[in-house]
C-alpha positions in Angstrom: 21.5 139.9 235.0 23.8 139.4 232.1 26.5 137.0 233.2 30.3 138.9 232.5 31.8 137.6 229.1 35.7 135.7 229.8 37.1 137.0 227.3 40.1 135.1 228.7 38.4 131.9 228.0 37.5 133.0 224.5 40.7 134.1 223.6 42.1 130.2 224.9 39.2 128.8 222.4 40.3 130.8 219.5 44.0 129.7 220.1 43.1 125.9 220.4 41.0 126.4 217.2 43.5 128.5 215.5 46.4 125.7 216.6 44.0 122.6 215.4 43.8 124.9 211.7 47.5 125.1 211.5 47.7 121.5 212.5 45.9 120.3 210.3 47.2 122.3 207.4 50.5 120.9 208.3 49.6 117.6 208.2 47.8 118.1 205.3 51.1 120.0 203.4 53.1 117.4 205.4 51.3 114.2 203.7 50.8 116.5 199.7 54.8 116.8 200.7 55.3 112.8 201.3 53.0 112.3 198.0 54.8 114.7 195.7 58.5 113.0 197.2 57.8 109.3 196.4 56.3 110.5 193.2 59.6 112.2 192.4 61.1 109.2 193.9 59.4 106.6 191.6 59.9 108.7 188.7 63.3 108.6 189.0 63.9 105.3 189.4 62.0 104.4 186.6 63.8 106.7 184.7 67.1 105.4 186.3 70.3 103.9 184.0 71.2 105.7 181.2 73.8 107.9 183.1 74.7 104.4 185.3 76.1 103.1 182.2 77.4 106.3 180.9 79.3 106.5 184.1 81.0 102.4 183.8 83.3 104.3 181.6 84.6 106.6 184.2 85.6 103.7 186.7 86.7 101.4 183.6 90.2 99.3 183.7 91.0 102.4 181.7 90.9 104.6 184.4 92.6 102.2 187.0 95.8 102.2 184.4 95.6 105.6 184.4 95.5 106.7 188.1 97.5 103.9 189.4 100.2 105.4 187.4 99.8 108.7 188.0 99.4 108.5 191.7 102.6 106.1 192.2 104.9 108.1 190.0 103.8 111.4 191.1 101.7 111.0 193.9 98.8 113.8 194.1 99.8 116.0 192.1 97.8 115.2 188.9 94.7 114.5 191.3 93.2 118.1 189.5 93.0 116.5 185.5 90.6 113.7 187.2 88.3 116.5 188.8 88.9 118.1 185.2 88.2 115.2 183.5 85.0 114.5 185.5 83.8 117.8 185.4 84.2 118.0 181.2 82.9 114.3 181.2 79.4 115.8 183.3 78.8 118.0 180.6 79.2 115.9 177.6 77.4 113.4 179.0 74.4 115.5 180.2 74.1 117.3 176.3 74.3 113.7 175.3 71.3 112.4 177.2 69.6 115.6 176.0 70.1 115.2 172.8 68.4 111.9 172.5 65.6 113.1 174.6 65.0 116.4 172.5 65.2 114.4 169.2 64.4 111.3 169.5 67.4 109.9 167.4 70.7 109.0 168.8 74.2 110.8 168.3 74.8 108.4 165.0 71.7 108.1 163.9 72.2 112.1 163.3 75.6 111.9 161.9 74.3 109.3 159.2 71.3 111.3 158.5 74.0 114.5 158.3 76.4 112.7 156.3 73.6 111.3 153.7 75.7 109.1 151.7 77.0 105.9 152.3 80.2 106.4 151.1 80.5 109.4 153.3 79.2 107.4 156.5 81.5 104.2 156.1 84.9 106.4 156.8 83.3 107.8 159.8 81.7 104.0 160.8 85.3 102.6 160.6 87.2 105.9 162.7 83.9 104.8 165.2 84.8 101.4 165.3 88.2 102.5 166.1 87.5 104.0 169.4 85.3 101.1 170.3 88.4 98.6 169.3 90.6 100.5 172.1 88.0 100.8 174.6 87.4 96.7 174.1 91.1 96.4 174.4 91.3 98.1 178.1 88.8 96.6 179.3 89.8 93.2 177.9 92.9 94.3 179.6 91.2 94.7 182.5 89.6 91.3 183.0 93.1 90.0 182.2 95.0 91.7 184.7 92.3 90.6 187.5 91.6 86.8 186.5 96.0 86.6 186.8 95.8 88.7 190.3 93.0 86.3 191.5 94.8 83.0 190.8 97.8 84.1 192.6 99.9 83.8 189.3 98.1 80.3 188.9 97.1 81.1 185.6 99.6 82.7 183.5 98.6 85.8 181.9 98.3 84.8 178.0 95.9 81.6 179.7 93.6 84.4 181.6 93.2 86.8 178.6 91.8 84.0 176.5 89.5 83.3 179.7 88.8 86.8 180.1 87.5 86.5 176.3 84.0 85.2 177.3 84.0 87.9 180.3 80.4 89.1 178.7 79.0 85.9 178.2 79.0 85.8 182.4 77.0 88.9 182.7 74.3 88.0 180.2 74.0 84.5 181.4 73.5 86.2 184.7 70.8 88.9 183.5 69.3 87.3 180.9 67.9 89.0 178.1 66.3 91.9 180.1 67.6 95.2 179.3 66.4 96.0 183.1 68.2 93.2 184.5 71.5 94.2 182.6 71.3 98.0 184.0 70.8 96.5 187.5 73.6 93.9 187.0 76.2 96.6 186.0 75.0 98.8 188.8 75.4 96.2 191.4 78.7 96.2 189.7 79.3 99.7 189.9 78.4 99.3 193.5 81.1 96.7 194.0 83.9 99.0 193.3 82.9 101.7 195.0 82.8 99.8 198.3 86.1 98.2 197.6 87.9 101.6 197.1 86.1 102.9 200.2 87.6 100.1 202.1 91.0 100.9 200.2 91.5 104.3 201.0 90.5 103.5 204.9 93.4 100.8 205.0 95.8 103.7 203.1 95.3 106.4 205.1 95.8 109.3 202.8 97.2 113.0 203.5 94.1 115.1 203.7 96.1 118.5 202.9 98.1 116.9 199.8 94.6 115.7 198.5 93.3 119.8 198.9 96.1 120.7 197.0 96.2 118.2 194.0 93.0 119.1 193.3 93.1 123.1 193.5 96.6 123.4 191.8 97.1 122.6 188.2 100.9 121.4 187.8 102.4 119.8 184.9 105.9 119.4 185.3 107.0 117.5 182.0 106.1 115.2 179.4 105.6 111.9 181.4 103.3 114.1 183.3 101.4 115.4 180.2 100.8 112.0 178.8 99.2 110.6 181.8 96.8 113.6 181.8 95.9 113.3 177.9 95.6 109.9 179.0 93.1 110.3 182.2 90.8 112.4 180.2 90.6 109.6 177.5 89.9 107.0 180.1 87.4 109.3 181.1 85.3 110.9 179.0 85.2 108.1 176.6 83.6 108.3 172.5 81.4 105.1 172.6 79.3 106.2 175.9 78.7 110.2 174.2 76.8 107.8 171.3 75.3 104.9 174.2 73.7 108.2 176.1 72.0 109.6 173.2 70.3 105.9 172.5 69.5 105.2 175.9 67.8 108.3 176.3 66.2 108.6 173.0 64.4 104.7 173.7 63.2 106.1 177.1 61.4 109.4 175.6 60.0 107.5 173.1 56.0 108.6 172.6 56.3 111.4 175.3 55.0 114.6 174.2 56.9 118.2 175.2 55.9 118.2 178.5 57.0 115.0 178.7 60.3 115.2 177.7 60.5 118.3 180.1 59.9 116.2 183.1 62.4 113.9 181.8 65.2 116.2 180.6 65.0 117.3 184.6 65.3 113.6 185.9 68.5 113.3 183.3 70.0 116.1 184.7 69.4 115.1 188.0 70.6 111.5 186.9 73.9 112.6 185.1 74.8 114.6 188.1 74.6 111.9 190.7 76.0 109.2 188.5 78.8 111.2 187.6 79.8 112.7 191.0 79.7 108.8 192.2 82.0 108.1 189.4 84.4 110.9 189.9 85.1 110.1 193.6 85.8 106.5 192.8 88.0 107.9 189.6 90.0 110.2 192.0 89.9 107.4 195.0 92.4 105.4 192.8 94.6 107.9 192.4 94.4 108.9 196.2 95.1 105.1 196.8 97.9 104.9 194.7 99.8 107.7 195.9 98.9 106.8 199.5 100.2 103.4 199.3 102.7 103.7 196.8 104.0 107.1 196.1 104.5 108.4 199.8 106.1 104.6 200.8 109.1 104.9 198.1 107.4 101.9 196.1 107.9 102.2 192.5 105.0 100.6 191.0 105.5 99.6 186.9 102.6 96.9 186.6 99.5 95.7 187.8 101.2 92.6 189.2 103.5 94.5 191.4 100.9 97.0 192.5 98.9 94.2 194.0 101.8 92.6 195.4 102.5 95.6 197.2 99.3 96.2 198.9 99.4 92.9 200.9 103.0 93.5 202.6 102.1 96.5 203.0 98.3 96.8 204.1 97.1 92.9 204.4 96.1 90.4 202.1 92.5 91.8 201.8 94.0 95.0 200.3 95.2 92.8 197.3 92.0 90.8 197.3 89.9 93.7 197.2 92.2 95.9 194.4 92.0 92.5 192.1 88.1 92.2 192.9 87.3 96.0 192.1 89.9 95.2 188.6 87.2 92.3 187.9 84.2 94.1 188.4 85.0 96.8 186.7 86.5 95.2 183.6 83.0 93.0 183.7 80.6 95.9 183.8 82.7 98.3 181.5 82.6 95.4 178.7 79.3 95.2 178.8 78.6 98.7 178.1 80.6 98.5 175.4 78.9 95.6 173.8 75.9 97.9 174.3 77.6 100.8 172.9 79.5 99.2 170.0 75.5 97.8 168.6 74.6 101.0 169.1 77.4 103.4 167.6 77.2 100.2 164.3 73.3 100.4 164.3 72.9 104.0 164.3 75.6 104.7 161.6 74.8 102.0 159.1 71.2 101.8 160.0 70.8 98.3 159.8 70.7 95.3 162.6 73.7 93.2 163.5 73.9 90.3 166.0 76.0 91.8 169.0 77.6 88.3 169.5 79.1 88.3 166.5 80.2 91.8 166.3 81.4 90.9 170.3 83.6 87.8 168.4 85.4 90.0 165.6 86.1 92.4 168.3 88.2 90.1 170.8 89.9 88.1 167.8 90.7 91.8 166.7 92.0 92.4 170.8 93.2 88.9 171.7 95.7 88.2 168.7 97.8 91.3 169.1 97.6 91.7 173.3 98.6 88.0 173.3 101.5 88.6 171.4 102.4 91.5 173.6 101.9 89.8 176.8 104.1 87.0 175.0 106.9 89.7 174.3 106.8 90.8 178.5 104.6 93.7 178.1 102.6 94.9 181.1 98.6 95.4 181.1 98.9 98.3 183.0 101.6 99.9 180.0 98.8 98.8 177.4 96.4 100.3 179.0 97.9 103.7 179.6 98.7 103.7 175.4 95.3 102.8 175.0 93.7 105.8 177.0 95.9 108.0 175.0 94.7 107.2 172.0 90.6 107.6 173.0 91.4 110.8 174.0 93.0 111.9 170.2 89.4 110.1 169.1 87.3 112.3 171.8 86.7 115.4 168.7 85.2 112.8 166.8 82.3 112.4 168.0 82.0 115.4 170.7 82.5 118.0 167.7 79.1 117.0 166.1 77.5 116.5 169.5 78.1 120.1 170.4 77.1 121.5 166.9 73.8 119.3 167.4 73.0 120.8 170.7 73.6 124.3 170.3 71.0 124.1 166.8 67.2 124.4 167.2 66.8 122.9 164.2 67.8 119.9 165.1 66.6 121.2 169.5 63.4 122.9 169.3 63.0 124.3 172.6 65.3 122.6 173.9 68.1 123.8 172.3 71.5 125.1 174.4 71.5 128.0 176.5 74.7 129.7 174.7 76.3 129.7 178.3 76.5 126.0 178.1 77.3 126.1 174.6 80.5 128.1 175.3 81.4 125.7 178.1 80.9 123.1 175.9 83.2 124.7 173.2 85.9 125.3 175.8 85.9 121.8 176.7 86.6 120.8 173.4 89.2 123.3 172.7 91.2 122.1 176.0 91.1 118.4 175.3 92.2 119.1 171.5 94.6 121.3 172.8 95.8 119.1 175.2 96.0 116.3 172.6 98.2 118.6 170.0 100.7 119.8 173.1 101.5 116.0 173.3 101.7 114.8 170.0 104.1 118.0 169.1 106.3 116.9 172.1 106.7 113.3 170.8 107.1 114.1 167.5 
């Protein structure tokens, strides 16, 4: 007699086997998953530091002359040209990375090629050099202003910006001749001030709903208030790193095929993206702090020396210790990018080889006669580097105007060439800044 069939029982089987398929499908997807991540993990770090230079210039002394002033004479009301500044500064940078991956030759290695003759290139070298001398000068600045803060006054300022002179020396001697080393150095940098401004704006305490509303609403209530913006975009998005992005990316593309550069135009963006946001949020942290601790206290702040000496009554004496520090570190990492940047923008346009050291030298004689003499005459860091953010940003067109032309042309592209979407971004970004620039220069003339 044929025993019954349990169809209950089979029906359990089939459900065990059918959970045991999907289990081990899912640990099969679950361990292709872990693969594919720390493959996309490794790749990026080996691909990381281009845009973690690029980004130094963003949280440069620059930028701390800048916001500091802005926040403590008008609180956060100009907190919206940093998010404007950051934002344009994303963009330019990204098309700059891509253009040294897509061609495999730098921002002035294309303007020299463009230009053809020397004659033609040597006008443009020297305008180059120009923006390089004022973005030496704040971080020089910089370094000045910190080395002073950190002695307590002990060493007068005209001693600590002949100290602050050798301020590159300290990082090389530290990473050694590895280009690795160096990115790692300025990123630990990087680091440094981030975590000091974290701890800033915990000690200040700022007003949640004034920070919503500086950033959403555009005001610009007169001229003082107009300079300070021309002069936050020029601390931000800087000339030299538009030409350092192109050559950074450019030597890490080199030998890769389409495909290749593909992969790596995706790992830029993604790079650009995250350097940048960390960048803006320290750029706008200043500001916060400033307004925070000075603005909405009554303090008028007019120089460096009096902003520190503020914080300490006011918030401890690790508030001043940690604003000098962050100064220091940035002054340090931001000079060494432009060492790197000033080789390459002198490299790429002349197209021959020039020992950095020596190019380093000219440029602080050129710095250090002139600021010493100011200092001498009572002038403040933190008014010289305001002036000297204002000028980068009348230099910006020089070289952003070719770097969009470059970009949007697949001649120079291929495939890669601009989607016209970001093309017209691009174009309004250069229209606002020159715009901006004009507005300012017709209300002091």
């Amino acid at each position: 007699m044929r025993r019954p069939t349990n169809y209950i029982a089979l029906e359990q089987a089939r459900y065990r086997n059918r959970e045991q398929s999907i289990h081990f499908a899912e640990t099969r997807n679950y361990r292709n998953e872990q693969g594919r991540f720390r493959k996309s993990v490794y790749s990026y770090l080996g691909w990381f530091g281009p845009a973690t230079l690029a980004a130094v210039a963003y949280i440069d002394p620059g930028n701390f002359g800048t916001d500091i002033s802005a926040g403590a004479g008008f609180g956060y009301v100009l907190l919206w040209s940093v998010l404007l500044a950051n934002l344009m500064g994303m963009l330019i940078q990204y098309l700059s990375g891509k253009l040294g991956l897509a061609t495999g030759q730098s921002l002035a290695e294309l303007v020299r090629v463009s230009l053809g003759s020397r004659r033609r290139v040597i006008p443009y070298w020297l305008a180059s050099e120009a923006f390089a001398l004022f973005t030496d000068l704040a971080e020089f600045l910089g370094v000045t202003s910190a080395i002073y803060l950190l002695s307590g006054g002990a060493i007068p300022l005209l001693v600590a910006s002949w100290i602050s002179a050798f301020d590159v020396v300290l990082v090389f001697a530290i990473a050694g001749n590895r280009f690795r080393r160096i990115e790692l150095v300025i990123t630990t940098l990087v680091f440094g001030v981030g975590l000091g401004y974290i701890y800033e704006i915990f000690l200040v305490k700022p007003n949640a709903l004034s920070i919503v509303h500086g950033l959403v609403v555009p005001a610009v209530v007169g001229s003082s208030q107009l300079f300070l913006v021309v002069g936050i975009i020029g601390a931000t998005v800087m000339p030299h790193v538009m030409v350092l992005h192109s050559s950074l990316t450019k030597a890490k593309a080199g030998g890769l095929d389409v495909t290749g550069r593909a992969k790596m135009l995706r790992l830029h963006r993604w790079d650009t993206v995250a350097n940048m946001t960390v960048a803006g949020l320290i750029n706008m942290a200043i500001l916060i702090m400033a307004a925070a601790a000075f603005f909405t206290t009554g303090v008028h702040v007019a120089t460096i020396d009096s902003a520190s000496k503020t914080l300490v009554p006011l918030f401890g004496l690790s508030a001043g210790i940690v604003f000098a520090l962050t100064l220091l570190f940035s002054g340090l990492s931001a000079s060494t990018v432009g060492v790197i940047a000033g080789q390459a923008i002198l490299e790429g346009l002349l197209g021959s080889k020039f020992n950095p050291w020596a190019r380093r030298i000219i440029l602080r004689v050129i710095n250090v006669i002139p600021t010493s003499i100011a200092i001498t005459l009572g002038f403040d860091p933190l008014l010289l580097l305001v002036y000297s953010q204002v000028v980068l940003s009348l230099l910006i067109p020089l070289p952003l105007i070719p770097l969009i032309y470059y970009t949007a042309r697949r001649k120079f592209m291929g495939e890669f060439v601009n989607r016209q979407s970001i093309t017209i971004l691009a174009l309004v970004t250069a229209a606002t800044i020159m715009a901006l620039n004009a507005v300012l220069l017709y209300t002091i003339i």
